[in-house]
DRENRO-653011 format. One record per residue (C-alpha): chain; x, y, z. Coordinates in steps of 0.1 Angstrom, whole numbers, plus 5000, padded with zeros to 4 digits. Layout:
% DRENRO-653011
("A" (X Y Z))
...
***
This chain:
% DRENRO-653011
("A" (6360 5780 2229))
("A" (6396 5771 2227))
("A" (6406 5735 2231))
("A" (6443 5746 2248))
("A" (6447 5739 2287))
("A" (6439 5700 2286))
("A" (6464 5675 2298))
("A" (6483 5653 2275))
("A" (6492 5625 2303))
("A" (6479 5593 2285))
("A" (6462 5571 2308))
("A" (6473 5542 2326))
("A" (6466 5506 2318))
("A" (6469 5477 2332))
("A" (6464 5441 2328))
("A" (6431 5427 2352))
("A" (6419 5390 2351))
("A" (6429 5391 2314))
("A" (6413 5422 2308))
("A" (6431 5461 2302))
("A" (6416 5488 2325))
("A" (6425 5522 2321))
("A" (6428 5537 2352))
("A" (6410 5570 2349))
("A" (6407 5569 2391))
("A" (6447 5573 2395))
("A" (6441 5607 2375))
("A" (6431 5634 2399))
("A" (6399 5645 2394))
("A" (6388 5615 2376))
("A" (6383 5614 2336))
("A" (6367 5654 2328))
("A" (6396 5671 2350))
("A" (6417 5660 2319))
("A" (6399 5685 2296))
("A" (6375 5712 2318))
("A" (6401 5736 2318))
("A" (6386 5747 2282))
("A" (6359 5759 2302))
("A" (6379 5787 2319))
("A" (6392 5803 2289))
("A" (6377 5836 2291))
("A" (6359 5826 2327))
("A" (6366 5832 2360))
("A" (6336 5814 2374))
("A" (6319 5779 2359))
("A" (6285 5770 2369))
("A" (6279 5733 2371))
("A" (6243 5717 2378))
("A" (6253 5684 2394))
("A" (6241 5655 2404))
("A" (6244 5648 2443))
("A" (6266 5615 2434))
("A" (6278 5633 2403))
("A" (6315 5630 2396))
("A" (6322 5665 2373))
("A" (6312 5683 2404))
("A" (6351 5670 2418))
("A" (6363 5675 2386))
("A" (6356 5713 2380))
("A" (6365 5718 2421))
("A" (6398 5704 2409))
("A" (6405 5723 2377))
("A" (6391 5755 2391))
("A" (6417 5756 2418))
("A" (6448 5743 2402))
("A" (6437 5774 2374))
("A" (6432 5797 2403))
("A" (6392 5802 2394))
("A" (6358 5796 2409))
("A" (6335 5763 2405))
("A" (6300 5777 2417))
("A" (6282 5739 2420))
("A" (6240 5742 2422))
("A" (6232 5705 2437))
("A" (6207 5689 2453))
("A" (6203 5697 2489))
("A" (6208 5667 2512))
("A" (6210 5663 2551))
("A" (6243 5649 2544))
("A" (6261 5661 2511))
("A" (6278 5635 2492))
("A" (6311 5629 2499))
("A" (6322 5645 2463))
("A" (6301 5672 2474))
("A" (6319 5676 2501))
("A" (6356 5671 2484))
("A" (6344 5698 2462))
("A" (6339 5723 2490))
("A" (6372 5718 2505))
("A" (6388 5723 2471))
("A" (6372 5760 2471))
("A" (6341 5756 2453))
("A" (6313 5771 2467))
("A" (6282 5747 2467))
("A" (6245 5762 2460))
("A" (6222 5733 2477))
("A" (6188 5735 2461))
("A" (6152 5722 2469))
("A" (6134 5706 2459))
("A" (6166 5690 2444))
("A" (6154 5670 2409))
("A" (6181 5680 2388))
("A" (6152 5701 2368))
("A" (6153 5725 2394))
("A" (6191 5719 2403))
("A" (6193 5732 2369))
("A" (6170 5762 2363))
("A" (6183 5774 2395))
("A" (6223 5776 2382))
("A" (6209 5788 2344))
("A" (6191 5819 2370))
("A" (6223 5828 2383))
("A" (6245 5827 2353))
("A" (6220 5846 2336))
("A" (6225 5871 2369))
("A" (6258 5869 2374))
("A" (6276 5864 2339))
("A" (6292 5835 2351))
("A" (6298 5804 2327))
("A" (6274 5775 2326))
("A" (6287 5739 2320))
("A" (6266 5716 2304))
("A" (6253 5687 2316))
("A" (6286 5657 2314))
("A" (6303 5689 2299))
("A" (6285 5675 2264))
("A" (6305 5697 2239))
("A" (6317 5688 2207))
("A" (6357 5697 2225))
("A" (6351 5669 2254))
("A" (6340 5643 2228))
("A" (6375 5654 2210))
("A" (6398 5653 2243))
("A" (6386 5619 2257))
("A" (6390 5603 2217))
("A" (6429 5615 2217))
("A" (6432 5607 2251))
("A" (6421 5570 2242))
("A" (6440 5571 2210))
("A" (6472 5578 2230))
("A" (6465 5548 2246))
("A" (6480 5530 2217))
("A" (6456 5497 2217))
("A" (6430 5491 2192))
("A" (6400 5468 2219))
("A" (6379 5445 2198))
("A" (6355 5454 2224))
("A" (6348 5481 2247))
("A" (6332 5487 2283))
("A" (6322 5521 2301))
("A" (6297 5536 2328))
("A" (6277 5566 2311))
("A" (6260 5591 2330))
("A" (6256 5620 2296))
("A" (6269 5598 2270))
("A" (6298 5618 2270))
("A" (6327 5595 2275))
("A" (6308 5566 2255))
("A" (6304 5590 2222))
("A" (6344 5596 2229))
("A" (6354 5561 2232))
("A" (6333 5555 2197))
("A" (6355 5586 2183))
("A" (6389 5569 2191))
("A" (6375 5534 2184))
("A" (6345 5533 2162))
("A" (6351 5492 2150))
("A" (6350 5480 2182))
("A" (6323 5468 2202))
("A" (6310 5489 2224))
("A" (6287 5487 2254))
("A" (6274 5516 2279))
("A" (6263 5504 2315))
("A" (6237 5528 2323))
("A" (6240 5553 2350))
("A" (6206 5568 2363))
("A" (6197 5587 2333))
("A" (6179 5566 2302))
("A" (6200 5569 2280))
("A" (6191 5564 2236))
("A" (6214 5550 2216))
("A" (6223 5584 2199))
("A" (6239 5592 2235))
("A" (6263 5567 2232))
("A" (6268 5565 2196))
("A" (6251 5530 2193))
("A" (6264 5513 2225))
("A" (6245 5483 2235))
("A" (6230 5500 2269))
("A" (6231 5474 2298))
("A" (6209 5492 2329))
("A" (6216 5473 2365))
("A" (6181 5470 2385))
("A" (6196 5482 2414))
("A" (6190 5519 2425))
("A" (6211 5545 2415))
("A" (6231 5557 2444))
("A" (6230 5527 2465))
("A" (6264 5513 2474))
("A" (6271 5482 2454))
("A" (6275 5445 2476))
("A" (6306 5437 2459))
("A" (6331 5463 2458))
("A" (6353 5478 2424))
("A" (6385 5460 2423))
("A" (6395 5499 2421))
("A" (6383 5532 2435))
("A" (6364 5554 2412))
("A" (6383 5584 2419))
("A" (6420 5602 2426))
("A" (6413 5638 2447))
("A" (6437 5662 2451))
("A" (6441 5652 2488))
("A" (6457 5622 2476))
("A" (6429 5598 2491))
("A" (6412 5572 2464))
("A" (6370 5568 2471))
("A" (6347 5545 2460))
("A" (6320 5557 2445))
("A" (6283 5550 2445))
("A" (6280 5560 2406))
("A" (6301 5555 2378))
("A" (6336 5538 2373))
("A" (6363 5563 2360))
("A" (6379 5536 2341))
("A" (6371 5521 2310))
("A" (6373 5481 2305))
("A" (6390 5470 2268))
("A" (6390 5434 2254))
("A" (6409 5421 2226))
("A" (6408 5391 2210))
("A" (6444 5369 2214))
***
């Protein structure tokens, strides 16, 4: 799979009680739309098993129609999607609600239709070797070196590419839903909140998760699209 098609924009920093925050949210789509074009080279439809809170459902709605393609997204089925879910539809996707939705099934279901339709399944977090690559040269164009790292991690993905562009810093991985190991975030100290995945936090973000193409900013009820970096003055 070719690696062309991906943004160069580096992302935004700014300065935040002393600490720099990228600002992955003021990118629309959030942080995969930067690189899941890859997945249309050669594909006019990409099959993504989401999450019902699951941010890369938005991102491959966004990508799919700024390409011109189709994002076929298998999720849970819910009496009221989520409101990515829904951003997603409007975008063009066209949403496969499943049940029973545990992400098992959520998943087997979109692998049955690939395998039917020849359409192109995304991995879970879009793991691939090139989305590890994109987010380290995206950090690296950053142009800081953090003594210390902080990022949500749903797959691991965005951790393992923070530890590409900055493997001598310290690193930590808040836990989002899925256990995570320490090979999934490339030895991260994992920090897991007892709260329930999905419940809307008490204290709101001092930013919104997320950028959509509509030009509206949401919170979200999962991970933050932007990554917290320390450095020692």
């Amino acid at each position: 799979m070719r690696t062309s098609g991906g943004t160069g924009r580096a992302p935004v920093i700014i300065e935040h009680h002393g600490i720099l925050v990228v600002r992955n949210d003021l990118f629309t789509g959030g942080t995969k739309a930067r690189f899941l074009s890859m997945m249309f080279n050669g594909a006019d439809e990409v099959v993504y098993a989401s999450p019902a809170e699951g941010g890369a459902q938005l991102a491959l709605a966004t990508v799919a129609r700024r390409l011109g393609k189709q994002a076929t997204i298998f999720v849970a089925r819910r009496a009221k999607p989520h409101p990515r879910t829904i951003e997603a539809t409007q975008l063009g996707a066209k949403i496969v609600a499943v049940a029973p939705g545990y992400l098992s099934v959520v998943q087997a279901r979109a692998r049955e239709y690939c395998t039917q339709t020849g359409a192109r399944l995304m991995p879970f977090g879009a793991d691939m070797p090139e989305s590890i690559f994109a987010i380290s040269a995206a950090a690296r164009a950053i142009g800081v070196e953090p003594d210390e790292v902080w990022c949500a991690s749903g797959s691991g993905v965005l951790a393992r590419g923070l530890a590409a562009a900055w493997p001598n810093a310290r690193r930590h991985a808040v836990q989002i839903d899925r256990k995570l190991t320490p090979r999934d975030v490339a030895g991260a100290m994992i920090h897991i909140h007892p709260a329930p995945y999905g419940r809307a936090a008490r204290i709101k973000p001092p930013f919104p998760v997320i950028h959509t193409t509509k030009g509206k900013q949401r919170d979200g009820l999962s991970g933050f699209h932007y990554v917290e970096l320390r450095q020692n003055l």
